[in-house]
N, C-alpha and C positions, 0 to 999 in steps of 0.2 A: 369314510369318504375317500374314493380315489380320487387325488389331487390329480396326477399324471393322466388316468382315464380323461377327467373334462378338460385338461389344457388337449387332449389329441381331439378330441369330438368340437372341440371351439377354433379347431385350425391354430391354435399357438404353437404349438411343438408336435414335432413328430414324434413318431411312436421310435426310431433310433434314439435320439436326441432324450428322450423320456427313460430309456432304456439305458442309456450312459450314464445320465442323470442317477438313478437307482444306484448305477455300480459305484460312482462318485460320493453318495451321500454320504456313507459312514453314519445310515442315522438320523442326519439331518432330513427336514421335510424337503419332497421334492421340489416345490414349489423355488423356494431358497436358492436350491442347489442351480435349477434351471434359470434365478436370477444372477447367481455368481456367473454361469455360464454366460451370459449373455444371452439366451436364447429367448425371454422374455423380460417385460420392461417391468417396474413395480406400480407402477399404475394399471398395465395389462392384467399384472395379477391381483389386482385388488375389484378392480371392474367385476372380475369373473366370478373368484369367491361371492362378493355381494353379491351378485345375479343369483348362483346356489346356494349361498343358504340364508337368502331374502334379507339381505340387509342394505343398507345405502351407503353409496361411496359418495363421499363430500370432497370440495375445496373448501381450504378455512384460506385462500385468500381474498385479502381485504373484508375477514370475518371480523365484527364487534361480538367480545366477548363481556360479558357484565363483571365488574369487580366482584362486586356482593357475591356472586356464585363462586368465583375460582377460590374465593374465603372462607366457606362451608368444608374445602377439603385440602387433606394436610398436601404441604408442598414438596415435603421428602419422599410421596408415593407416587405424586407426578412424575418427578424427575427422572427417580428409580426407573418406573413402568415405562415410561413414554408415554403418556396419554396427556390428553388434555380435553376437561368438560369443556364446552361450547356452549350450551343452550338448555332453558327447561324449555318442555314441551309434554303436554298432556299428562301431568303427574310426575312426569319422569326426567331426569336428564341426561342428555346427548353427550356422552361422551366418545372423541376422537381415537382409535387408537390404528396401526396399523400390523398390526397382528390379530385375527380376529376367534385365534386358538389361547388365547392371553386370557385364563379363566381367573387365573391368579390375580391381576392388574385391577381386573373387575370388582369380583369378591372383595376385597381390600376395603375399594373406595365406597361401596357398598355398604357395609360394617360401618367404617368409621363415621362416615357423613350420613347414614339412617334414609337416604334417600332411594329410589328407585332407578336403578343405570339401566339404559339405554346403545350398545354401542352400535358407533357408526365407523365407517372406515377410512381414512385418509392416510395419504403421502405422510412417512416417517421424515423428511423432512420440512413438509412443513410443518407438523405438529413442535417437532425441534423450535422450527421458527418460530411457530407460536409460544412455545413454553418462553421461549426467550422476552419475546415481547411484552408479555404480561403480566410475567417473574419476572424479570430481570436477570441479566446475565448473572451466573452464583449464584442464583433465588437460595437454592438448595442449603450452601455452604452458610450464607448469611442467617438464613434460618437457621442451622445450628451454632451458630456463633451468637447470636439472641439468645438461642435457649440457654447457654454456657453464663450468658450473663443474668437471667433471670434466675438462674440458678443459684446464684450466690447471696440468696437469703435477702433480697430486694436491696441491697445499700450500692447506690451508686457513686461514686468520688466524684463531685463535680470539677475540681483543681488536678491538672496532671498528678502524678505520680511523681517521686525525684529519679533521675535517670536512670540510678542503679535498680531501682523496684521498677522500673517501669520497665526496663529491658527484660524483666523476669516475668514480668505479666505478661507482656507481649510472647515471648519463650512459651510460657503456658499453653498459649492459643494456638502454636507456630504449625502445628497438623493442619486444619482447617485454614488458618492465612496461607500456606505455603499452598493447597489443594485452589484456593479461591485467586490468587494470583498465578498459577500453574491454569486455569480456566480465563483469564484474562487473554493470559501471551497466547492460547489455543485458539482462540474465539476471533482475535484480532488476524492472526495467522490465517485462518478460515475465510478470512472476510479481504483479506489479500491487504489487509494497509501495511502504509509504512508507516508511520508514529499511531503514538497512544498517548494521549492527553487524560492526566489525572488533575483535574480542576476542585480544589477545596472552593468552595462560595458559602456565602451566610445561609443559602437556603437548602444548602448539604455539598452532597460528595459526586461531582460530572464526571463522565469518563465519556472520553469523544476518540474518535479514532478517522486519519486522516486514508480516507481511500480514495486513488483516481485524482489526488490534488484536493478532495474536497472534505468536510469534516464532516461527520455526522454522530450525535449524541445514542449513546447506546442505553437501552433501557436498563434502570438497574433499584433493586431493592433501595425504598427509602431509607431501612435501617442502615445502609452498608455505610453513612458517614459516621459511624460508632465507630467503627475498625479501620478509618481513612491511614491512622497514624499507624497501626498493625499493619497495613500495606506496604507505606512507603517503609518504614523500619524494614521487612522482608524484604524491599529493593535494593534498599542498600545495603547488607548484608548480602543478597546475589552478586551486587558489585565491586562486594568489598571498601563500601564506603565507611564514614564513623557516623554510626546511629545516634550516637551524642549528641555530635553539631547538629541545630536545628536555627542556626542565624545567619550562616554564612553557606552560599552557592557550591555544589557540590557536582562532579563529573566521573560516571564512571563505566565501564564495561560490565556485560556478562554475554558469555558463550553458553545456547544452550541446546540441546537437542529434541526435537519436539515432532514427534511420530519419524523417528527416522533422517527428519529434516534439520543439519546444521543451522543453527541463527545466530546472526552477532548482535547485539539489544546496546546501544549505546543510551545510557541513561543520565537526565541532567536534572537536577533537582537544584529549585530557585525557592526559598521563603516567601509566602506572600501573607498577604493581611490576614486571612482566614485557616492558614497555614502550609503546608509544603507542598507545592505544585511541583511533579514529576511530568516530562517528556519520554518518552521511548521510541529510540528509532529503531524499526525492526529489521535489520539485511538479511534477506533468506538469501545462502550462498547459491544454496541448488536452481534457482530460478534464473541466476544470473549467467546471461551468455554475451561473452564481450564478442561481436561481432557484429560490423559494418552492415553488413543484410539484415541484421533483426532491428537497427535503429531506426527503421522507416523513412531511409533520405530519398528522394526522388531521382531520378538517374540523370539529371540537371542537375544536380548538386553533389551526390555523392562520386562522380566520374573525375570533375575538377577537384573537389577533397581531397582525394585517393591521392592525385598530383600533386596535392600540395602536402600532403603529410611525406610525400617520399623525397621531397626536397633534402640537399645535404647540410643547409645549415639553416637557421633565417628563424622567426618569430612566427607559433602559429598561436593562436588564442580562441574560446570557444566564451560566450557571453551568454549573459542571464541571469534570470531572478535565483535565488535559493530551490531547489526542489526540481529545477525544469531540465536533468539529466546530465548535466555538463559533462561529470565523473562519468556516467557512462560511456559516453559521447569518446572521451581523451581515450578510455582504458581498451575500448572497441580500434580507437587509432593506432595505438601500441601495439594491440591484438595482431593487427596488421601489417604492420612493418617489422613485428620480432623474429628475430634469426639469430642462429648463432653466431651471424660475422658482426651483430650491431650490441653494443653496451648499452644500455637503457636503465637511468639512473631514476627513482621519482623521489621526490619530497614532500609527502602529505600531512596535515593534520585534519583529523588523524586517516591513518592509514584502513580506508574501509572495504577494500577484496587483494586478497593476498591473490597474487599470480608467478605462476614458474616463469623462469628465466627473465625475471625482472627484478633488478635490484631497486627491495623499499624501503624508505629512510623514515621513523617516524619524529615531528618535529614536538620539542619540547622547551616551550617557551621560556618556563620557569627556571630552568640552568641557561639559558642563554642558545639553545639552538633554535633561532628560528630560521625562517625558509633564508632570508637572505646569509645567513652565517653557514646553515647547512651548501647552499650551493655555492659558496666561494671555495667550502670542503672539496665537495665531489668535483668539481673540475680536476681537481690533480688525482681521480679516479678512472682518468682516459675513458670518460662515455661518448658514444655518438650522439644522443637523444635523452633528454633532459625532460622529465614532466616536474613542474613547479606547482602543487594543489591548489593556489591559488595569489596572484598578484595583491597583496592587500596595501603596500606602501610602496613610498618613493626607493626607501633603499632597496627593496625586492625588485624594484619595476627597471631598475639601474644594474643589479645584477642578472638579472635576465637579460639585459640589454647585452652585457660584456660577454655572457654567455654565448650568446647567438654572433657576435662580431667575432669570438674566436674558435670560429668555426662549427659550432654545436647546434643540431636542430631542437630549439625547445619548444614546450608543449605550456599550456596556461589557462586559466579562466579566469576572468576578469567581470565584476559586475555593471554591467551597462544594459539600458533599454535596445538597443540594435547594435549594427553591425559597426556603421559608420561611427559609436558614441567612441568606439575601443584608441581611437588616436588621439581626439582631444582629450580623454581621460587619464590618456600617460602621461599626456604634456602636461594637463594641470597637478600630477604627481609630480614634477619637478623635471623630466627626462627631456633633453634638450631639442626639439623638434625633429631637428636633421636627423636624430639618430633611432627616432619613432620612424620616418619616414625610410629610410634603409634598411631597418631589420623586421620589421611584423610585415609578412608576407600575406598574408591572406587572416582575416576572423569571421566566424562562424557563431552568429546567434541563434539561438532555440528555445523553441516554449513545448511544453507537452499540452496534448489535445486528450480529450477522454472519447474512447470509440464508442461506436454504437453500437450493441449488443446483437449478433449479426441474426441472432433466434426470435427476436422479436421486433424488431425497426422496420416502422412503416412509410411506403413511398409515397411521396407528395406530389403533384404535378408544379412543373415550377411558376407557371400561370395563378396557381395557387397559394404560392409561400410569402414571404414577405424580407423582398432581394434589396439586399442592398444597393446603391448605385454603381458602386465600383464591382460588385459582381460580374466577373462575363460568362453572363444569358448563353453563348454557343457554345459555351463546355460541355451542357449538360440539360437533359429534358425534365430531369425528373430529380427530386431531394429527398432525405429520407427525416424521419423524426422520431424521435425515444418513445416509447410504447411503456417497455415493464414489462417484464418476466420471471418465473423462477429462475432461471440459470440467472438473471442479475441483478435479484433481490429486489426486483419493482423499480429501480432506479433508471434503466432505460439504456444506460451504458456500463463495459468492460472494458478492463485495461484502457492503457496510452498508448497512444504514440508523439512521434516528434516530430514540429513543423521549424525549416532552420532558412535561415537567409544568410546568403554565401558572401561574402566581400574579400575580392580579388584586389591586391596592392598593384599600383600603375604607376606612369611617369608621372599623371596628371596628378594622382592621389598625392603622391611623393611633393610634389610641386606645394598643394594644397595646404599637406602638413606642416610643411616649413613654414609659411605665409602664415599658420596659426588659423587657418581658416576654420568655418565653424561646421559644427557636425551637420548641419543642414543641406549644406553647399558640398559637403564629401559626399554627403548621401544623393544629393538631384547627381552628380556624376557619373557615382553606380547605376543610378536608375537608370540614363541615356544610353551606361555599356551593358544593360540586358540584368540588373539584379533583380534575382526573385525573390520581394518581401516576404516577409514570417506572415501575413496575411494572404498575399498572393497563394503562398502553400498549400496554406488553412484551404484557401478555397480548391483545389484541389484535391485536395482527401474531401471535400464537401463533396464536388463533381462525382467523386467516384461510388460514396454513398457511404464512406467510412464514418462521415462524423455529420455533427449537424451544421450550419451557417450560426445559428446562436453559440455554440460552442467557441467558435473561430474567431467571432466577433468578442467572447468574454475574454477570450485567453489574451486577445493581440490586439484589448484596446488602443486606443491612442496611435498605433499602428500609421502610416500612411500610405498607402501602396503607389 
């Protein structure tokens, strides 16, 4: 079969382009070569093949496959091959693959299972995705980690192990746990989250992983709560934690490299009733770009920002829940005003993107540094600009203060629902009004929004959606709404971004704060001199067709514009 001949007779490639192809291959089919190239797509070339040599190309999305069948055949020839059965039909069953030269993959499953195969052709990845979904992520690895334990002459220990023997058992297994957790940190990586929730429960072992803000349960091998304590044991051992302790709360780091890709995995492990629950937060460095353009401000908000971060002394602060960007937000500011003529000092716990020409302090509670102790330090370090990781107390919220009176522009995040919470929230820390009201120049609230997948979102006529009241009807004719795709896993949206409301410091505010006034009445203030609510935003990246109005509406409940 010439490959290259029927892509030139089907108009996919040219006969040049086919003829490079060749000289490039080294071997490989040209087919391959002409998909590395770019010159055809693998769904083009899978079409074609089936067409010549009479086979059918399938989607297996939103395919029901039967348990009973994928049970007939072993799950380490799956994984190996790339394939996956689908269906009987007429004596036979339908097996996935996407190679349709894969005589080996066939024969195999053939042999083992006694049945009659079938092959049909489908996308390699979504067969991936399917393997995933109906194995479970590690099917493979768990699979042998069963057989290792069936192995051992049927005697199972029902009562742990005592530490010393158990750390050696676990050692034992430490290929296959090390392989099966080395496919976790990949899998989640792939899937773009940031944490990874390891959940012991009485009806086994969850792994959920937080993507776009939202959690979703990953399918996994019923066996895999046999080896739940084999995992975390290998975590903490990546973090250099004590495998021993299993009573008391435990925090720690691992740095590791994963296709090329730096990652910093901060890991926290809490005891619970079923046993040891692990978090992982995952910072891919390489993705991270501290820069004012990529944080999605509106030119209404980032124009006056920009002014208030190059202020030469004064109080700036950014608010919000946990996870809604803050860090990015400050580190993007810094990004921006850093130069050689300015000292920029920060104080984090912990310290989570190292950046040049910024000096980072990590704080450490346990000897006595924390953020208020460290920046009483660093002043007699001549900075201009001061990042504090975060306001938690009265004494922090007091040296902040002193900070900013003796001439120093500092940086902060503070947890409040809006803009206006951030003055009353210092006072009720103890900070004496008047001196709230003189130094925090300007706070900046933010929530993250999850976008709509720009490959599949469908337009709505706006006569036809279901508008809020405070919506304004003349921004915009038409709204969009989550569909599902392969590019974003059927869920309908990718990636964030960030909706912020600006609060500019006044005579009036000033006035306000002293008076002890309530966040209500700072807030009607803003609204009269022109502030754009964290909802008002929302509706804006709605107008434009970035995100949905339910999105806007979930992020920026209670909101009031």
């Amino acid at each position: 079969m010439d490959i290259g001949k029927l892509f030139i007779e089907q108009k996919l490639a040219t006969r040049q382009q086919v003829e490079e192809a060749r000289r490039l291959s080294s071997g490989e089919r040209i087919d391959r070569q002409l998909l590395s190239m770019g010159v055809v797509t693998e769904e083009q070339v899978l079409r074609t093949l089936a067409h010549d040599l009479g086979m059918r190309f399938v989607s297996l999305k939103d395919l029901h496959i039967e348990p009973q069948l994928l049970q007939k055949f072993p799950t380490t020839a799956i994984f190996r091959h790339e394939v996956l059965p689908i269906a009987r039909e007429n004596g036979h069953v339908n097996v996935a693959t996407a190679d349709p030269f894969d005589f080996e993959a066939l024969d195999e499953l053939a042999a083992i299972s006694g049945m009659q195969i079938e092959p049909v052709l489908a996308l390699r990845e979504e067969i991936v995705e399917g393997i995933k979904q109906h194995l479970g992520m590690g099917g493979d690895t768990i699979n042998q980690l069963v057989a290792q334990r069936t192995a051992e002459g049927g005697v199972e220990l029902l009562d742990e192990l005592p530490s010393e023997l158990g750390e050696l058992a676990e050692t034992a297994q430490a290929p296959s746990v090390i392989r099966l957790v080395n496919e976790l940190l990949m899998e989640a990586l792939e899937q773009r989250a940031s944490d990874v929730h390891l959940e012991p429960q009485e009806s086994g072992f969850v792994i959920r992983f937080r993507v776009d803000g939202l959690l979703r349960v990953q399918p996994t091998p019923p066996e895999i709560h046999h080896f739940s304590s084999a995992i975390v044991t290998r975590l903490k051992i990546m973090s250099r934690l004590n495998i021993a302790e299993k009573r008391l709360p435990q925090d720690g780091r691992i740095n590791v490299r994963v296709k090329g890709r730096e990652i910093d995995v901060r890991v926290s492990i809490i005891p619970m009733l079923h046993g040891e629950g692990v978090v992982l937060r995952l910072l891919d460095k390489q993705r991270m770009v501290f820069n004012l353009a990529n944080v999605g401000m509106p030119t209404e908000i980032s124009d006056p920002f920009y002014k208030l971060i190059s202020l030469p002394h004064g109080i700036v602060l950014v608010t919000g829940p946990t996870g809604s960007g803050k860090t990015t937000t400050l580190y993007s500011a810094l990004n921006e005003i850093k130069s050689p003529e300015t000292k920029i000092i920060t104080v984090e716990d912990p310290v989570e993107y190292h950046m040049d020409g910024i000096s980072q302090i990590q704080v450490q509670s346990k000897i006595g540094m924390t953020f208020a102790a460290a920046l009483r330090s660093i002043l007699r370090h001549d900075p201009d600009v001061v990042l504090i990781g975060e306001i938690r107390d009265g004494e922090t919220a007091q040296s902040a203060i002193q900070a900013s009176l003796t001439g120093h522009l500092v940086f902060s995040t503070l947890h409040t629902n809006d803009a206006p919470g951030a003055f009353t929230r210092l006072v009720d820390m103890g900070v004496e009004p008047y001196l709230v009201a003189s130094t925090v120049e300007g706070v900046l609230a933010q929530r993250l929004l999850r976008l709509l997948c720009p490959k599949c979102k469908r337009a709505v006529p706006i006569s036809d959606a279901d508008i809020p009241e405070d919506f304004p009807r003349d921004q915009t004719e038409t709204l969009y709404e989550p569909v599902g795709c392969r590019n974003c896993r059927d869920i309908g949206y990718t990636g964030r971004n960030g909706v912020y409301e600006l609060l500019l410091n006044d005579n009036e505010i000033r006035r306000l704060c002293v008076d002890r006034a309530s966040t209500s009445a700072i807030r009607a203030h803003s609204l009269e001199r022109g502030m754009i609510t964290l909802r008002q935003c929302g509706y804006g990246m709605a107008a434009k067709g970035l995100t949905t109005l339910e999105e806007v509406l979930r992020v920026t409940r209670g909101d009031v514009s």
